[in-house]
Structures are given as C-alpha cells and as structure tokens.
TORKOL-159330 format. One record per residue (C-alpha): residue in one letter; x, y, z. Coordinates in steps of 0.2 Angstrom, whole numbers, padded with zeros to 4 digits, always signed. Example, Ala and Ser with C-alpha at 12.3 -4.5 7.8 and 13.67 -1.06 7.14 Angstrom:
residues 2
A+0062-0022+0039
S+0068-0005+0036
end
This chain:
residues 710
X+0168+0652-0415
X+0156+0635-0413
X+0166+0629-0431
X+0182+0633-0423
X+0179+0623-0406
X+0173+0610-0416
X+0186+0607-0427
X+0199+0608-0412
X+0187+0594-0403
X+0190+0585-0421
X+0208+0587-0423
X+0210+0581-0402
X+0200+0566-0406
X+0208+0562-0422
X+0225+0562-0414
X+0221+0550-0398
X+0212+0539-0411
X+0227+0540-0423
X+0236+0535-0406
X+0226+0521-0403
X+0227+0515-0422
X+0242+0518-0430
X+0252+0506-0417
X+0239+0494-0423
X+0241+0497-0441
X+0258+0502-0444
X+0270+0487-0448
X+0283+0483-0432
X+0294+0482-0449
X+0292+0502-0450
X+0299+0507-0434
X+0312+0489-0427
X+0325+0493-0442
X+0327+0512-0435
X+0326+0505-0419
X+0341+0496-0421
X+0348+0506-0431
X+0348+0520-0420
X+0352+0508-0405
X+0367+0500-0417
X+0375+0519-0418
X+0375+0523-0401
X+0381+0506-0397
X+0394+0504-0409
X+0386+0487-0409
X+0375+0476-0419
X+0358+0476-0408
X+0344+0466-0414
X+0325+0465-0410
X+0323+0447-0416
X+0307+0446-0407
X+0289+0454-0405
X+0289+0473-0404
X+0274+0481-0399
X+0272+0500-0399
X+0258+0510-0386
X+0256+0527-0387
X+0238+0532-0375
X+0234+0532-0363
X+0254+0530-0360
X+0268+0525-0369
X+0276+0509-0367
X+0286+0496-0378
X+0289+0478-0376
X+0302+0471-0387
X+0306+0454-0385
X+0323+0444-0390
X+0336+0457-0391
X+0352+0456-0392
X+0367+0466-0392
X+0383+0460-0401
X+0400+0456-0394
X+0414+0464-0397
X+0427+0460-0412
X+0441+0449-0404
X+0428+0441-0391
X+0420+0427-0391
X+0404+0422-0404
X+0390+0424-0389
X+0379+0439-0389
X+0388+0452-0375
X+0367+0456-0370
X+0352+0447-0374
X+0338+0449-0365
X+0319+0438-0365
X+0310+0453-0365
X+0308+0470-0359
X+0294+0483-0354
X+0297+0501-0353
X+0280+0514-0350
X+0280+0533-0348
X+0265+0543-0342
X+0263+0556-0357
X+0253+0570-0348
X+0265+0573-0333
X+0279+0576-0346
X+0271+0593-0352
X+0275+0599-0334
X+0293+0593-0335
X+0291+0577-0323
X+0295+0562-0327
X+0283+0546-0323
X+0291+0531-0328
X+0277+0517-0325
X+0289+0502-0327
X+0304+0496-0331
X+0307+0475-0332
X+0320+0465-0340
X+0315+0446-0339
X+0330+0438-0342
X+0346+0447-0347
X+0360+0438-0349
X+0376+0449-0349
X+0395+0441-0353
X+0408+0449-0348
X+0425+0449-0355
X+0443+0453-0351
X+0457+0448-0363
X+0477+0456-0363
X+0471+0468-0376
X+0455+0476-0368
X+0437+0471-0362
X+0420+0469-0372
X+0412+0481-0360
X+0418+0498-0369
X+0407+0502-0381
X+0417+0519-0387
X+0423+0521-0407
X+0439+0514-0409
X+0441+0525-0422
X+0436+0540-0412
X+0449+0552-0407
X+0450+0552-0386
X+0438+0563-0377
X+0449+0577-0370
X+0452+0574-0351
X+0442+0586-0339
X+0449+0599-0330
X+0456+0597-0315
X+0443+0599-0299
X+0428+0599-0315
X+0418+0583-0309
X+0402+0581-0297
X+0399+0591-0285
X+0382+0592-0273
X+0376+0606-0272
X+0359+0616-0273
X+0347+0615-0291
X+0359+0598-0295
X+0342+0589-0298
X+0329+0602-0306
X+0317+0589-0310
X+0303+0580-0305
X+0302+0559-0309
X+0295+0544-0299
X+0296+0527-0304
X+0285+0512-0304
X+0287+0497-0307
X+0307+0495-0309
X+0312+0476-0309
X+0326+0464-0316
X+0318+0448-0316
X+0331+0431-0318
X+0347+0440-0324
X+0362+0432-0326
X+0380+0441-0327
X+0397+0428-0332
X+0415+0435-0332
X+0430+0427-0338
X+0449+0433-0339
X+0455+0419-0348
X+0461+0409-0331
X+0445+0411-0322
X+0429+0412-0324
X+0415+0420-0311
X+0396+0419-0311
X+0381+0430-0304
X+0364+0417-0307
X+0345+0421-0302
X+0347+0439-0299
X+0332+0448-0294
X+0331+0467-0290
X+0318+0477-0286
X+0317+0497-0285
X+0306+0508-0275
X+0306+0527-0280
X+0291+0536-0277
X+0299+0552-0282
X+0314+0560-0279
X+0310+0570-0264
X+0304+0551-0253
X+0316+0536-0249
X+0321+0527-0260
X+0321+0506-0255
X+0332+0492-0267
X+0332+0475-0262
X+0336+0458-0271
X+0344+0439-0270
X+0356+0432-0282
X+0368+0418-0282
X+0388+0419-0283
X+0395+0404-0288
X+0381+0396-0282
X+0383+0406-0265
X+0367+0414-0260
X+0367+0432-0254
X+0352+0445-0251
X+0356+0463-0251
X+0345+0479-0249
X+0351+0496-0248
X+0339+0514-0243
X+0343+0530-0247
X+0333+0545-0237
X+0330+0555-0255
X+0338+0555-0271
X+0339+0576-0272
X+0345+0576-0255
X+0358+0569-0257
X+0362+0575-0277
X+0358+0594-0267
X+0371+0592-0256
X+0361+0590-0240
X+0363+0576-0227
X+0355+0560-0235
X+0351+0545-0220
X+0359+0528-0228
X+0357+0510-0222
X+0366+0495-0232
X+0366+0477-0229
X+0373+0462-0238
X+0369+0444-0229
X+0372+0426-0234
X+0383+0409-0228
X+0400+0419-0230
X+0396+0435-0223
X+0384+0448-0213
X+0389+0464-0217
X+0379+0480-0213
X+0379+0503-0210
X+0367+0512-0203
X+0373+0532-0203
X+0373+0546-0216
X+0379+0554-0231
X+0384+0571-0222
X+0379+0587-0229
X+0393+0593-0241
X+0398+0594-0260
X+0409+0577-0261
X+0404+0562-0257
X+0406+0556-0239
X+0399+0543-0225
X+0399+0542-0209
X+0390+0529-0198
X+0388+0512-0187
X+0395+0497-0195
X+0394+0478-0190
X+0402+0465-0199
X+0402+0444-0196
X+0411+0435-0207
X+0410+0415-0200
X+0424+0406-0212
X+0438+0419-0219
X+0445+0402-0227
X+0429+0401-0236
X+0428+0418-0240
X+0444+0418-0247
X+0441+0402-0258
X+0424+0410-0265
X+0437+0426-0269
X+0447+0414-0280
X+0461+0416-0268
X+0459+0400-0256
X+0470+0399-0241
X+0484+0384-0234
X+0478+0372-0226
X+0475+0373-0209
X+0463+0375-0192
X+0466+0396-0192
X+0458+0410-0200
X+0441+0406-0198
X+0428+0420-0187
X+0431+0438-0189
X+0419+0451-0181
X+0419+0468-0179
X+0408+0482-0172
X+0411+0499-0173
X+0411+0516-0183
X+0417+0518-0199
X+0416+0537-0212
X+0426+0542-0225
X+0427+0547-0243
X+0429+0540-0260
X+0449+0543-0256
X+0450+0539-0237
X+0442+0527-0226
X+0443+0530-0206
X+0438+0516-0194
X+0435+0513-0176
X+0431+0497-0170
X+0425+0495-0154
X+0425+0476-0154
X+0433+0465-0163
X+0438+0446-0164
X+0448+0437-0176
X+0447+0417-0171
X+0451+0417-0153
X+0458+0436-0153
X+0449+0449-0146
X+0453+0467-0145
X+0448+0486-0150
X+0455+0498-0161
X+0456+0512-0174
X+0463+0512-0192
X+0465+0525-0207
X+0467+0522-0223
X+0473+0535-0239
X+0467+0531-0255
X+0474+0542-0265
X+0492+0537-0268
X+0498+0523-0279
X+0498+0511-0264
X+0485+0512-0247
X+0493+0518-0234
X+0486+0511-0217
X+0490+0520-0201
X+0483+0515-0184
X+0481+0506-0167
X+0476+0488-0160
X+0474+0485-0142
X+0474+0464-0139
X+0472+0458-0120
X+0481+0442-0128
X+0488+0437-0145
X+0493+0420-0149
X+0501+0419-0165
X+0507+0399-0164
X+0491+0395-0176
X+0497+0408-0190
X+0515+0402-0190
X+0520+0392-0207
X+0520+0373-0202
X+0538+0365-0200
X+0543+0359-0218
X+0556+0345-0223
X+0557+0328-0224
X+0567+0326-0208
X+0556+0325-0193
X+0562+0332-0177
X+0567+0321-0161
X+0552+0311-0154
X+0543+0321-0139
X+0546+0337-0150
X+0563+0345-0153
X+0570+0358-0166
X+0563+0354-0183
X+0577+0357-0197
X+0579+0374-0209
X+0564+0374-0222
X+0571+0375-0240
X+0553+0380-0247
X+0552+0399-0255
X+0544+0410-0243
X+0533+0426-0250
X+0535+0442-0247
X+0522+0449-0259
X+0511+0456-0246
X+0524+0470-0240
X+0521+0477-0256
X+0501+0476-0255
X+0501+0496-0244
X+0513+0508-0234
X+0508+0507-0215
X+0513+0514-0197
X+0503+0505-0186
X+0503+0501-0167
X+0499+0487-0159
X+0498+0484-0139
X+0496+0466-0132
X+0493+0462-0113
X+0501+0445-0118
X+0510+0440-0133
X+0514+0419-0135
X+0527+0415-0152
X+0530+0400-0152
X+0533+0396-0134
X+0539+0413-0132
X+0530+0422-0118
X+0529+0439-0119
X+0520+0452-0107
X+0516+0469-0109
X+0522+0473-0126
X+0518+0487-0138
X+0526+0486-0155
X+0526+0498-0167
X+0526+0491-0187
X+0532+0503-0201
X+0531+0497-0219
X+0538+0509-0232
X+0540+0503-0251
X+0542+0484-0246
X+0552+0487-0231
X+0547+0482-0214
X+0552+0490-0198
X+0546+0483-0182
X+0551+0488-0165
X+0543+0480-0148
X+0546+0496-0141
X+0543+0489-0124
X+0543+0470-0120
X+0541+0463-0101
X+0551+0445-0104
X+0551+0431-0091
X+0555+0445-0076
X+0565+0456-0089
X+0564+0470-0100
X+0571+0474-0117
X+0568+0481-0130
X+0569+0474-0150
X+0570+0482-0169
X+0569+0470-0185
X+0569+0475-0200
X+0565+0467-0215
X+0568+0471-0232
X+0559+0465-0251
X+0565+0479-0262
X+0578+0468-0270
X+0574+0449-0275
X+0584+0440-0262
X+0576+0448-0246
X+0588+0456-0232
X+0585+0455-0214
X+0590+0463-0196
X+0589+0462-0180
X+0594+0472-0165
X+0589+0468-0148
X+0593+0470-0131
X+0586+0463-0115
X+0591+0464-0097
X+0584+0455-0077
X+0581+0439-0090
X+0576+0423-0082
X+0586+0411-0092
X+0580+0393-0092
X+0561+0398-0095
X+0568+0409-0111
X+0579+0398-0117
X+0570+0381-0115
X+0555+0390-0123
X+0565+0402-0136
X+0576+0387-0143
X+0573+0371-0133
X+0588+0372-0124
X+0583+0368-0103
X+0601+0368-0095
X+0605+0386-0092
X+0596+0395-0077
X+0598+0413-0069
X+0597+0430-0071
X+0606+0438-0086
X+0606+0451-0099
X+0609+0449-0119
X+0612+0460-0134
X+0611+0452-0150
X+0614+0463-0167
X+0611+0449-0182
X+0609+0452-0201
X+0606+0438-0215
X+0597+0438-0232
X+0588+0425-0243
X+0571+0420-0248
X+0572+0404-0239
X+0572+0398-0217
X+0587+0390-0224
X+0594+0401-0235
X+0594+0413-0221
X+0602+0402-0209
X+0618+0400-0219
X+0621+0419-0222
X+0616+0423-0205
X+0632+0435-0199
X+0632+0446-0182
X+0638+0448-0166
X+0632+0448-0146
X+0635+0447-0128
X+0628+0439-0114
X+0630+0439-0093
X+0622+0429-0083
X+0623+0430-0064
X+0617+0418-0049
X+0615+0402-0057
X+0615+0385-0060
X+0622+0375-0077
X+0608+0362-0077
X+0612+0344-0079
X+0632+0341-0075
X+0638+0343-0059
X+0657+0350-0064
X+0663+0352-0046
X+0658+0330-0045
X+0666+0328-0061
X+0681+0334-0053
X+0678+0325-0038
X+0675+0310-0045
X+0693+0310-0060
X+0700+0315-0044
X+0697+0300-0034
X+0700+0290-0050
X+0717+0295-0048
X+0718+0292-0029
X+0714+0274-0035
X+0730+0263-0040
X+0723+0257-0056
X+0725+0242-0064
X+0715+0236-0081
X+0698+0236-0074
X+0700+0256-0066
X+0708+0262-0081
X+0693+0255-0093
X+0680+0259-0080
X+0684+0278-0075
X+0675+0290-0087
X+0659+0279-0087
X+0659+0278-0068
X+0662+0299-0069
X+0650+0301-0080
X+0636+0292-0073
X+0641+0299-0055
X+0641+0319-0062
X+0629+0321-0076
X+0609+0318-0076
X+0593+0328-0073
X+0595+0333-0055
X+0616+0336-0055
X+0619+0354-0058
X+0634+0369-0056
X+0630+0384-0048
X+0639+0400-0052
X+0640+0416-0047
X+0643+0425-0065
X+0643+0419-0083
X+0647+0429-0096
X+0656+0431-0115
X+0654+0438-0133
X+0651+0428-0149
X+0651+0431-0168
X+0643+0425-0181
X+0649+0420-0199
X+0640+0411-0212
X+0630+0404-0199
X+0641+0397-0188
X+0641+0405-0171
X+0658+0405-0162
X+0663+0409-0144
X+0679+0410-0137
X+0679+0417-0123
X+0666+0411-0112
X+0670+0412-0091
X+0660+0406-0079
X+0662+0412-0060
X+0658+0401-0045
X+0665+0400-0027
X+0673+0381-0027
X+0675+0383-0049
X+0679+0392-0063
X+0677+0389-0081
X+0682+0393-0097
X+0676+0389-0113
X+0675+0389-0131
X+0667+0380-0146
X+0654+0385-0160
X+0637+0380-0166
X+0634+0378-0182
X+0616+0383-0187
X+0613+0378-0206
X+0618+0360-0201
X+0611+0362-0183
X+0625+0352-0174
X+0637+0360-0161
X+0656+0356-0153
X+0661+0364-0136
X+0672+0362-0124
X+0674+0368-0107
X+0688+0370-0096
X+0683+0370-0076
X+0696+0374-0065
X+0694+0368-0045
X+0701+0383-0034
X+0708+0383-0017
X+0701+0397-0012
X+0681+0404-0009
X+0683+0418-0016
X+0666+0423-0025
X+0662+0432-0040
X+0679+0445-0039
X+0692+0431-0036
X+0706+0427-0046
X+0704+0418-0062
X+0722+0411-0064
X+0722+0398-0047
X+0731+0384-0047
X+0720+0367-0049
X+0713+0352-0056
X+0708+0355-0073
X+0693+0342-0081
X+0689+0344-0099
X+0671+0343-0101
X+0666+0342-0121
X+0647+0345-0129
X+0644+0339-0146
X+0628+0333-0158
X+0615+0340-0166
X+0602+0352-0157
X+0589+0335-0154
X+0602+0324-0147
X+0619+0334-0138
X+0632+0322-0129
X+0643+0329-0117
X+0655+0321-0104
X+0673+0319-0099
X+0685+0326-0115
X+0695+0311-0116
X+0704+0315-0132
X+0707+0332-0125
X+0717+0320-0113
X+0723+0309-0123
X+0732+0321-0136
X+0739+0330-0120
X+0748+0314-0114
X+0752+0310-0133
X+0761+0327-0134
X+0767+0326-0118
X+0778+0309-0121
X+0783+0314-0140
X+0789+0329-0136
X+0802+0320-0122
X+0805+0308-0133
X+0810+0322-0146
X+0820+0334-0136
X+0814+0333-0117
X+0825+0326-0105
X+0834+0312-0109
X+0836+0305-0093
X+0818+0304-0090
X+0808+0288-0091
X+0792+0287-0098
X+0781+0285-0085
X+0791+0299-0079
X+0786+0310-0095
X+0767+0301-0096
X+0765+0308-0079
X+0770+0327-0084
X+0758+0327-0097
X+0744+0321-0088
X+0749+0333-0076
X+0747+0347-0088
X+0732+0339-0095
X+0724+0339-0080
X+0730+0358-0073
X+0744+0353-0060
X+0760+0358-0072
X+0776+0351-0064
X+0775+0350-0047
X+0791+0353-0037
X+0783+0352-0020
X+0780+0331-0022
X+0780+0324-0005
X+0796+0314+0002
X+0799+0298+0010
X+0798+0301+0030
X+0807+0292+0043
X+0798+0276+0038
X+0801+0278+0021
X+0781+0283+0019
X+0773+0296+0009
X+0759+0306+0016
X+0744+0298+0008
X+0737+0317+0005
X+0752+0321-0003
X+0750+0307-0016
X+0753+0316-0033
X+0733+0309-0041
X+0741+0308-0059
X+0759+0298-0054
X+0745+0286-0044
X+0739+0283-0062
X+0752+0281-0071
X+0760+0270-0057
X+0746+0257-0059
X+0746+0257-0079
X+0763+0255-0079
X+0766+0243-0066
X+0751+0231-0074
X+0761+0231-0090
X+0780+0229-0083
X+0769+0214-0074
X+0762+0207-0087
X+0779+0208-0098
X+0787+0197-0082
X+0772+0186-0083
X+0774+0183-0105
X+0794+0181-0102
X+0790+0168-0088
X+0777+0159-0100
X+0792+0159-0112
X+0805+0151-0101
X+0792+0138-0097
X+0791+0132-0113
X+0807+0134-0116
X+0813+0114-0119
X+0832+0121-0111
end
C-alpha cells in the first residue's frame, strides 16, 4: 500500500514537473504549425503566428502569441483582414474539473481589423464557398430564455482590447474606428456584469459603458436591470430600465437623448445636410420598450431647434418597410426655417415680392423611406407667412403616397378644412389639393398667402387643384382645377371705382380742348387710385378654372350700394403675369346687396396687368378707344348715312361708356338753353374735340390765304 501511494505521489509529481518543463523544452516549431493549421481550417483562412509563442500549462494555462495575422479574402485587397501585436489568454485548470470556467485574462494589444464590402460580397464571411448552404432553421427554432439556458459556471478576469483599430470601405467611402479601448467586468455569471470604453470615430471622440444585472438572468429568462449610455461632441444618449422577464428579447425603460448639431451628426453619418441655420438641437425625454421587431416611444419632452412639444410614436419592424404610427402635440410650429430657399437667377421685387418658379428637381425619396399614420396637433402653425391656429393634421403615407388632411384649421377668423395628397409611385410625381374654408378674413390671408394687400372682407373659398412634375415649375404649368369664392362686406383696397367714375364723369362735363383731352386719364388716375382710395362692397363673388396653369375667371360680380362690377381676365402662373379688366357700373339706385344688376349707368373700364412684383392698373383706355373705333367704322360701313361723324363718335363713346343711345337728350327751352344737367357728358366730349379740329382747319385755310400772292 506504502509502494502504491508512493508511486501515485511520483506519477503527480512527474506530471506537474513535465508541466512545467515540457513548454520549456518543447520546440514553439512543434505546436505553431498545428496551431495554424487548425486555426487556417476553421478560418477558411491563411492565420499566421509570425511571432513569439509561448505555452504555460501550471499552475494555469495561458498562451501569448505575438504577430498574428489572419488572411484577406480572395478578391479583396493585399492587407491582412486581422493582425493583431499580441494576445494573452489564461484558464484556471483546477475549476474546469467541476465544470466552471475561470478565464484569468483575455488582451488583445493592437488588433487591427479591415473591413470590406465590394458588389460581389464582404471579406467578413469566413464560410466555404464550396460548402453546400446550411439548411435554413425551422420556423419559431431560434433563442429562447428560458430556465437551464446557462447550465454553467464562468467568471472572467482580466478581459481587455487595448489600442484596436476597425477601417471599412465600400468602394465610395471609407469609415474609421481609432484608439479603441474596452474593458469587461464579469465576476460570474450570476453578478453584473460592467463594459466601458473610448474610441474615436473619424476622429470623433465618444465613451460608452453598458451594465447588465447578470448574464443568466437574463439568458434564464428572468427580469435583467439594464443601463446604456453613449456620450461625446455629437451626441448624449442614455436608458435606464429593464429587460422584462420573458422568452424574447424585450426592453422597457427611461430614455434621454441630446443631440447638440443634427447637421453635424449627419455629416459624421456620411449624409451632410443643405446648407442652412435649421436643424441643429434635438432633445428628448421619455420612455422608450420594445422588441427586436417593434419599438414603442413616449416622449414627454421634446425639442427640435425652437420646437417644443410631447408625444408618442410606434414603430413595426417586421415588414419590408417601418411603419410609423403616432401622435405630436406642438404649442407652436414654425416651418419657415425648413422650407427650401427660393431658387433661380431672377431675384424678386426689392422690399420682398414673389420669387419665380424654381426649375431645380425636387426629391421625393423620403416618402419611400417607411408607411406612417401619424397625427399631429399644433396651438399655432406659421408657413410662410401663413398663420394658422388650432390645427390638427393627420398624415398618411402608404407605398410613396402622402395623404394629409388638416382635419381642423382656425384661419384668420375662419375655419376650413384641407386634404392634399401627393403621389411618388410613378417617376413624374402627381399632386392634389382640396380645400375649403369659410368666415375668412381676406386681406391678412391673402397679403400673407400670396402677397396680394388689396382685397379685404369676410369670405369663403373652395379650391379643388391637381398638377404633377418633379419640379415648383414644372408643377405650375400643369397645374389644372377649379374654385369658387364669396366675399361679403368689403373694401377693394387701393382704387377708388365710384371717384373714377366721378372723376371721367366731370372730364366729360368739361368742354375739352387739346390740353383736357391729353390730361384726363392721368388727372383720373392720380385722383382715384393710391394706398388710402378704396371701394367698398357689399358682396364679391365668382368661379374660376384652371388649365395648364393659367387661371381664368369670367364671371366675377361685385355688389355695392352706389356700384356694381363685372369682370374677367386670367392670371398666368408659370409666367407669373396677369390681364384683367373690370367693368363698374354707377347705379341710380341704393339698392344693397339684392338690387338689380342690369341699371342703367356710366360704365369705366378699369384694367390690371403686369407681373405678380409689379401690377399696373387704371382707366382701360384701349377698351375705349377700340369702342369708339368700332363705333365710327361700323356707320361709316352701314350705319346711318345721314349721320356725321361726330354724330356717330358720340354713339360709340356712349356705348363705351354704358349710356347706349339716349333718346331722352334735353331740348332747347324758351331761350334756346339746355339744362346744364341735362348736358349728354360724352356729346360735351366730342363737342370740344371736334370743334378744336374744325378750328384749327379754319385757322390752316386762313394761313393759306395769307400767303396766297392773289
């Protein structure tokens, strides 16, 4: 029994030595070509240990191999895909017998790791290209937590990466991870375990460290605390909360996240932004849980520059696209700094003014990015210099095709409601709107909606347009639709129609000779139009259509107790310019709103023409003139043959005018007089024209007689 105990103690002490010796005496030669070779095989790589390679077996095991490299993959560049300077890794023998596994370290000084994407594949699959495809797993057969997942014991010690550096390139960019430095805690697998770290992306510095309550917790499927955070210049991000007890994977817990530039952001994301002043702060506070498939958020603060709101938003995963569905709630939301800048050569009027139609290609990529039904409610909405009050819109994108509908708009003292829809299906882009607003205060909306200040009261509008193109000008000239528009108690702003009148009128009391003829339509003009005239009326109303982008209306009828007013023109918006003509009639008769619309009276074309920055309007003399033209050619032709031409010049300035053939012109009294209010205006005219050029032939004939040597 003593020989047997002794041998044992021997053969124990023979092995530990042969431990201790034979790494010492064995050749590195013996054990680095198996080494590689076995790493080579399950690689499907070249590895190499070009370096020292050491081998301890007591009291632990540990190897330290130094230079290793791993090869790149056929078709990639010449560069290792992994090398390292060295690394460690030591095993507590002892604990293994009992099935735990004690892993004293772990380092890696040094790795380098390129990574590689080309049209054909990446250098960071390392299966056999000759190997027939694994066979895909069963539907539902994947991880599942759930109780024995983990039936092991392990700790760690010392686990580092020391200096690693990880590149990426595509073949259009290039990306780079520098000075990486991690470090893991993990006592065992029943205690937290702590990672933190530093690197530099592309040479923005960043810290992160992550805790997790215990790795068989959460493997076990029981409710695992979790705490994340990610800080640096470009953003703060952090979560504090939970993996809940379950078998999938899921979190739930606080979230705060600051990022102080998105410009910046978004350059360092390869993606840099336009330039401009917007897009800058974001924050946001709240809740956040989901799973690997679907994200659910509840923010209970958030700002985005100057905007500031709350709100909730869910997003599903699992499709082929995300599909976004939620609510924001905005006390006010300006989107004048998030408008594209007015493109073009051509700069609008000085002081402001309508810029013209951009011809630059606008995208529509991002309807395509997710599906979404979201909400949004805003206190007070500014576009452009649109304000809008208590809106609530409601956004629906569907494959690329946007439906939005301000389900409830408060508009300078009106209410409406407004659906547009816009369509990226096809390649040209297709466009709608339908609208339809009532109580509108018209000079505030139309002075801020298209810069146009001489319109006031209170009226309603419907609108129904449709256009396509991928363009603000393209869009414009295939703009087509209809609309309607009534307007009650108010003023036309900026001519005076009942002084125009007034003041042709009295031109026409006047018995003219050069000077009055020349004069008049500067002297109405000047006395009738101007910032402070205006024309009140009682109702304005009339339809319009729209083709190609030209907007006509024919049909246009203004009310107003002393007035009332045709008209009809178009306005051309690809080109920006406009022709209209109005047609005020003076009336006898106060008889408001519901009076007739066919009285007898002085009619005074009034005509507007120009562009949108620079609209002239006054007397239309041509409408005039080709009426008296008319007039006299068509006596000459076949009117009545007994009738002079001042005769037949005075008809057609009485048509011109409104007064038609009057048959109830004034006689010579007693005294061979005629009532001086009886005085027909347009004869009074045509008197003094025609009497200055019967004179002025007397006075030629008499300069001829006088030099006439008989």
């Amino acid at each position: 029994m003593k020989r047997l105990g002794l041998f044992l103690l021997v053969l124990v002490v023979l092995v530990i030595g042969a431990a201790f010796i034979l790494p010492a005496v064995i050749p590195a030669s013996a054990y680095r070509d198996r080494v590689e070779a076995a790493a080579g095989d399950a690689l499907n790589r070249p590895v190499q240990l070009a370096g020292d390679v050491s081998l301890t077996i007591l009291p632990r095991v540990q190897v330290v191999a130094r230079d290793v490299t791993i090869a790149n993959a056929e078709g990639f560049s010449d560069e290792p895909f992994a090398q390292m300077g060295e690394m460690r890794v030591g095993l507590e023998l002892i604990p293994l017998l009992s099935r735990r596994v004690e892993i004293t370290e772990f380092v890696l000084i040094d790795p380098v790791i390129r990574l590689e994407q080309r049209r054909g594949g990446n250098n960071w699959t390392f299966a056999d290209p000759d190997a027939a495809p694994a066979p895909a797993a069963p539907a539902g057969d994947g991880f599942v937590r759930q109780p024995g997942a983990l039936p092991i014991d392990a700790s760690f010690g010392d686990v580092r990466i020391e200096n690693a550096s990880i590149f990426y390139s595509d073949g259009s960019q290039s990306r780079e991870i520098t000075g990486l430095d991690l470090a893991i805690a993990l006592p065992s697998l029943d205690a937290p375990t702590a990672i933190d770290g530093s690197l530099s992306a592309d040479g923005e510095a960043m810290t992160f460290d992550a805790e997790l309550g215990s790795i068989r917790d959460f493997f076990e499927g029981r409710a695992t605390p979790l705490t994340l955070s990610l800080g640096g210049n470009l953003v703060d991000v952090s979560f504090d909360g939970e993996i809940p007890a379950s078998e999938d994977i899921e979190f739930a817990g606080d979230f705060s996240a600051d990022i102080p530039s998105i410009r910046a952001l978004a350059a360092f994301a390869g993606s840099p932004l336009p330039p401009g002043e917007n897009l800058q702060r974001f924050a946001a506070q709240g809740r956040i849980e989901g799973t690997t498939s679907r994200l659910g958020l509840t923010a209970r603060s958030i700002r985005f520059d100057e905007i500031r709101g709350s709100g909730n938003l869910a997003a599903d995963l699992s499709g082929s696209r995300p599909r976004l569905t939620g609510r924001l709630d905005l006390d006010e939301l300006n989107v004048n700094p998030y408008l594209p800048a007015p493109a073009g050569d051509a700069a609008p009027a000085a002081g402001g003014g309508i810029p013209p139609w951009s011809e630059e290609a606008i995208d529509f990529a991002g309807l395509g990015i997710a599906d979404a039904d979201l909400s949004l409610n805003v206190g007070r909405l500014l576009v452009r210099d649109i304000e809008v009050t208590d809106a609530a819109l409601r956004a629906v994108v569907d494959n690329r095709r946007l439906q939005a509908v301000l389900e409830r708009i408060s508009l300078y003292e009106g209410q409406g409601n407004v659906t547009i829809v816009a369509n990226a299906r096809t390649a040209t882009p297709s466009f709608s709107l339908d609208a339809s607003l009532a109580g509108l205060d018209a000079l505030p909306f139309l002075d801020a909606a298209a810069g146009f200040d001489r319109l006031a009261g209170t009226g309603a509008m419907t609108l129904s347009l449709a256009t396509s193109g991928n363009s603000q000008a393209a869009m414009m000239r295939n703009l087509g639709g209809n609309g309607e528009f009534n307007f009650a108690d108010g003023a036309i702003v900026g001519i005076n129609i009942a002084e125009t009148i007034r003041n042709v009128s009295g031109f026409l009391d006047r018995s003219g000779g050069a000077q009055a003829a020349d004069t008049s339509e500067d002297d109405s003009e000047q006395a009738s139009v101007g910032e402070r005239q205006e024309t009140d009326f009682s109702s304005l109303g009339g339809t319009f259509a729209i083709a190609n982008g030209r907007l006509t209306n024919n049909d246009l009828l203004m009310l107003s107790p002393l007035l009332r007013v045709e008209g009809q023109g178009w306005v051309d918006l690809p080109s920006q310019t406009l022709d209209y003509r109005l047609r005020p009639r003076a009336v006898a008769s106060i008889e408001g709103q519901g009076g007739s619309t066919d009285l007898q009276g002085i009619v005074v074309p009034i005509r507007f023409r120009g562009d949108f920055n620079n609209v002239g309007y006054g007397v239309d003399t041509e409408a005039v003139t080709r009426a008296l033209l008319q007039g006299a050619l068509s006596n000459a032709i076949g009117g009545d043959r007994n009738q002079s031409p001042e005769d037949a010049a005075r008809d057609a300035l009485r048509n011109a005018l409104g007064l038609g053939n009057r048959n109830d012109e004034a006689t010579d009294g007693e005294e061979g007089q005629t009532d001086e209010e009886e005085v027909d205006p347009a004869e009074q005219l045509l008197r003094g024209l025609f009497n200055q050029r019967r004179d002025r032939s007397q006075s030629d004939e008499t300069d001829d007689n006088s030099g006439d040597p008989n």
